[in-house]
C-alpha positions in Angstrom: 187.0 170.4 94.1 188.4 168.2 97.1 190.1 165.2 97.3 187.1 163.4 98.6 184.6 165.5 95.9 186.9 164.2 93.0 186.6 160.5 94.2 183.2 160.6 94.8 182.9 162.4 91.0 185.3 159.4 89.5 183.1 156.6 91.4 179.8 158.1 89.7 181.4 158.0 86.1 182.8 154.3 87.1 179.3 153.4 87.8 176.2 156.0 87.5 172.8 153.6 89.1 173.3 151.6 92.5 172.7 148.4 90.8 176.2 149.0 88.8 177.8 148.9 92.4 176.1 145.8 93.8 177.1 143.8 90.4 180.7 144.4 91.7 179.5 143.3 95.4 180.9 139.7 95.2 182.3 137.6 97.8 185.5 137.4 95.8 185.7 140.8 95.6 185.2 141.8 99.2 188.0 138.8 99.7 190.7 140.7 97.1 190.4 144.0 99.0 190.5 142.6 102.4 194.0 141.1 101.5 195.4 143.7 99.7 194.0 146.0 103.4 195.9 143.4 105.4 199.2 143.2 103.4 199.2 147.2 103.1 201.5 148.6 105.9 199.2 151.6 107.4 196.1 149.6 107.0 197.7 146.1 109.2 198.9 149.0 111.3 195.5 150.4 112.3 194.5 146.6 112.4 197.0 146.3 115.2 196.2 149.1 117.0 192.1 147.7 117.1 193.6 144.5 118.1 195.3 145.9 121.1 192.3 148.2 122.0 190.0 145.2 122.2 188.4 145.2 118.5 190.3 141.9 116.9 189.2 141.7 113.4 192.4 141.0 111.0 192.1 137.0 111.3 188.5 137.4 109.7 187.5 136.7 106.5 184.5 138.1 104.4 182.1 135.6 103.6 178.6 137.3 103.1 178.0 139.6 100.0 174.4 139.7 100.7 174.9 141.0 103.9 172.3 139.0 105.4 175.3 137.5 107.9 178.2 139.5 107.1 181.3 139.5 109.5 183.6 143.2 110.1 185.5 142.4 107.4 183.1 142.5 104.7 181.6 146.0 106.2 185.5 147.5 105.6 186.0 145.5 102.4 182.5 146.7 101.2 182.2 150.5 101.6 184.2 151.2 98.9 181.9 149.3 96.5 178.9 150.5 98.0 177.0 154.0 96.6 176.9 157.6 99.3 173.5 158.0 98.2 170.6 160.3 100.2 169.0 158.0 102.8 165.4 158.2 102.3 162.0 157.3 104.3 158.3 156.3 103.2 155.8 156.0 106.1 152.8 154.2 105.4 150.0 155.0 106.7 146.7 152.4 107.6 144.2 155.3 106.2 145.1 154.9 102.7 144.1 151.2 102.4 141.1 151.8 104.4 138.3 151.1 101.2 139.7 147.4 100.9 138.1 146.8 104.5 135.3 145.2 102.7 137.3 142.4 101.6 138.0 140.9 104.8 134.2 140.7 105.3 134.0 139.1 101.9 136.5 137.0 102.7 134.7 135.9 106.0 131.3 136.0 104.4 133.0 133.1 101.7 134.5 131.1 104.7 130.4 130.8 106.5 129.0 129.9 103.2 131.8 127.0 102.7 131.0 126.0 106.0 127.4 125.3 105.8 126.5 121.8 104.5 124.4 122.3 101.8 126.4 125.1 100.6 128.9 124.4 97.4 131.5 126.9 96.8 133.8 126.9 93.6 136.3 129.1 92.9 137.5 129.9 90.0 141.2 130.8 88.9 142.8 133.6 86.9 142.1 131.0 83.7 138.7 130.0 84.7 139.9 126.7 85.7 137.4 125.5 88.8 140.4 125.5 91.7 139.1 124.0 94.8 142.9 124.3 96.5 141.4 128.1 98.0 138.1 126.6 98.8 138.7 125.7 102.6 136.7 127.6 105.2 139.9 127.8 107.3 142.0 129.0 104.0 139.7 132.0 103.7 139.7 132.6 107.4 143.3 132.7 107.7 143.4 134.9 104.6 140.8 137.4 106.4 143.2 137.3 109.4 146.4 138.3 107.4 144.7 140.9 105.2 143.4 142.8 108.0 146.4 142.5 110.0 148.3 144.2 107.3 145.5 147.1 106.6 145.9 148.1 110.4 149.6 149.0 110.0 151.3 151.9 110.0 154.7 151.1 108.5 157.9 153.1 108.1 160.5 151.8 105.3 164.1 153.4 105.3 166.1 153.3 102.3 169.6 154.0 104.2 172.7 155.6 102.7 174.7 152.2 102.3 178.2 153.0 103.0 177.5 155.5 105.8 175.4 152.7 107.4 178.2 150.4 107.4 180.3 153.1 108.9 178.1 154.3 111.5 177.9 151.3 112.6 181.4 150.7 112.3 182.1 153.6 114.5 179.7 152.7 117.4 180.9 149.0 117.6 184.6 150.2 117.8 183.5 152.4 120.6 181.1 150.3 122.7 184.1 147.3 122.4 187.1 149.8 123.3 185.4 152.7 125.0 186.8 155.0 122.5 185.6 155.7 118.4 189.3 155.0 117.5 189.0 157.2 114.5 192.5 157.5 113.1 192.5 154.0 112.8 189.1 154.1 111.2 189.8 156.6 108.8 192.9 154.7 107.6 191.2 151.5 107.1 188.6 153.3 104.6 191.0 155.0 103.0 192.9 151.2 102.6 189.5 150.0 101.4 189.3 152.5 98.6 193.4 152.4 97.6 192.9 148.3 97.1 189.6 149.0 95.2 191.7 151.0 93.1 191.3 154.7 94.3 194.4 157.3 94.7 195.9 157.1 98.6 194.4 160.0 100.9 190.7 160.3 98.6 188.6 159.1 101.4 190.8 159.8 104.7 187.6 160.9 106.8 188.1 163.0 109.7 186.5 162.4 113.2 184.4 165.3 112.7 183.0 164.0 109.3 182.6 160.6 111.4 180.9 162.2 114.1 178.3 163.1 112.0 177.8 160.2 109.9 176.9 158.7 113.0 174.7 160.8 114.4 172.9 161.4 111.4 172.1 157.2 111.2 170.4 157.6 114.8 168.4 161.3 114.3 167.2 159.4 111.0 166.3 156.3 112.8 164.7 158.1 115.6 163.3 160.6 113.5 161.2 158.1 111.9 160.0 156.4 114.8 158.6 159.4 116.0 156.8 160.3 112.8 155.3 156.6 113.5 154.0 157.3 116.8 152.4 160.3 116.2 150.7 158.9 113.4 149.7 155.9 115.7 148.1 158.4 118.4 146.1 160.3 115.9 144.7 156.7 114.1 141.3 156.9 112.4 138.1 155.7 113.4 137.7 151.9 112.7 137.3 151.0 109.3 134.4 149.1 110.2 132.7 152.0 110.2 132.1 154.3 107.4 133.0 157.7 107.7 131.5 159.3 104.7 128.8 161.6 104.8 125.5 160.2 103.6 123.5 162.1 101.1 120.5 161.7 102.5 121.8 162.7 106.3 120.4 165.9 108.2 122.8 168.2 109.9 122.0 168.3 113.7 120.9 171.2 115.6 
């Protein structure tokens, strides 16, 4: 077993579901490791070497856990908290919601009949309670509107690999800002990450190959699923307006 292999096989003992791994995903946390990168010689090295290239991160600070606005020093600090786990994909297609079409006309339908004047509508709550909060004509309407919007979607939803998403895009930023990957100095900042998480030096040294393909695989998934969306756009189904089910009663044409 490798280096790498026996890390990996330590990390899954440490903590065996995902959600162990973001409980230890804390703004403190990501801080801790980013100083002890910073004060490590080889890692403030590499950070030099960025510096000079054109990729100044070392005066940052991490400051997002959620990663909703994280900076490049919570991506570094992060990855070795974060689970290698199979990135996956679930395209959605609009065909399999196509029976609840008859709720938007429902819907509509409800909306005329509030509109008329001598027309009372009351509608009636999970606990029976009248509830007249639903009742508008232009509540129902704007209901109609959203529920068919979403029934004519095809959707794609990609479950990445966490910490090769970070690195991928790691990699690509480093390269677009310097014109080069720089992945020595890459490769020593992970394997800082991991030694101040608590991991034995040289576990997750990654070599440019292995980087290489971490990126590449981020975009063929990315693209991948694009194009599984599009070809399911170009071959959409009738409108659901329509019924296509075969009547009993219907004769075959000659």
């Amino acid at each position: 077993m490798s280096p790498l292999e026996s890390a990996e096989e330590a990390m899954k003992k440490k903590a065996s579901k995902s959600s162990d791994y973001m409980e230890l995903l804390t703004t403190d946390r990501l801080g801790d490791i980013w100083e002890k990168i910073r004060s490590d010689a080889e890692g403030r090295r590499a950070l030099e070497r960025l510096a000079e290239a054109g990729f100044p991160i070392s005066h940052l600070t991490p400051n997002d856990a959620t990663f909703k606005r994280p900076c490049w020093a919570d991506y570094i600090a992060a990855l070795p908290l974060l689970p290698n786990k199979t990135s996956t994909r679930r395209i959605h297609s609009k065909i399999k919601l196509r029976k609840y079409w008859p709720l938007i006309r429902e819907l509509r339908r409800l909306a005329a009949t509030a509109n008329l004047p001598f027309a009372e509508v009351t509608i009636f709550g999970r606990k029976d309670d009248p509830d007249s909060s639903l009742s508008s004509p232009d509540d129902l309407q704007k209901a109609a509107t959203t529920v068919e919007d979403f029934l004519s979607w095809d959707y794609c939803v990609r479950n990445l690999n966490p910490r090769h998403a970070l690195i991928a895009e790691l990699r690509w930023t480093i390269r677009q800002r310097t014109g080069k990957p720089h992945d020595r100095e890459l490769s020593v900042l992970i394997d800082a990450a991991f030694r101040a998480a608590g991991y034995e030096k040289g576990c997750f040294f990654i070599d440019s190959t292995t980087l290489d393909r971490i990126e590449k695989r981020q975009m063929e998934s990315r693209v991948k699923a694009h194009q599984r969306i599009r070809r399911l756009m170009s071959t959409s189904s009738p409108s659901p307006r329509r019924s296509t089910r075969i009547r009993l009663n219907s004769k075959k044409r000659v």
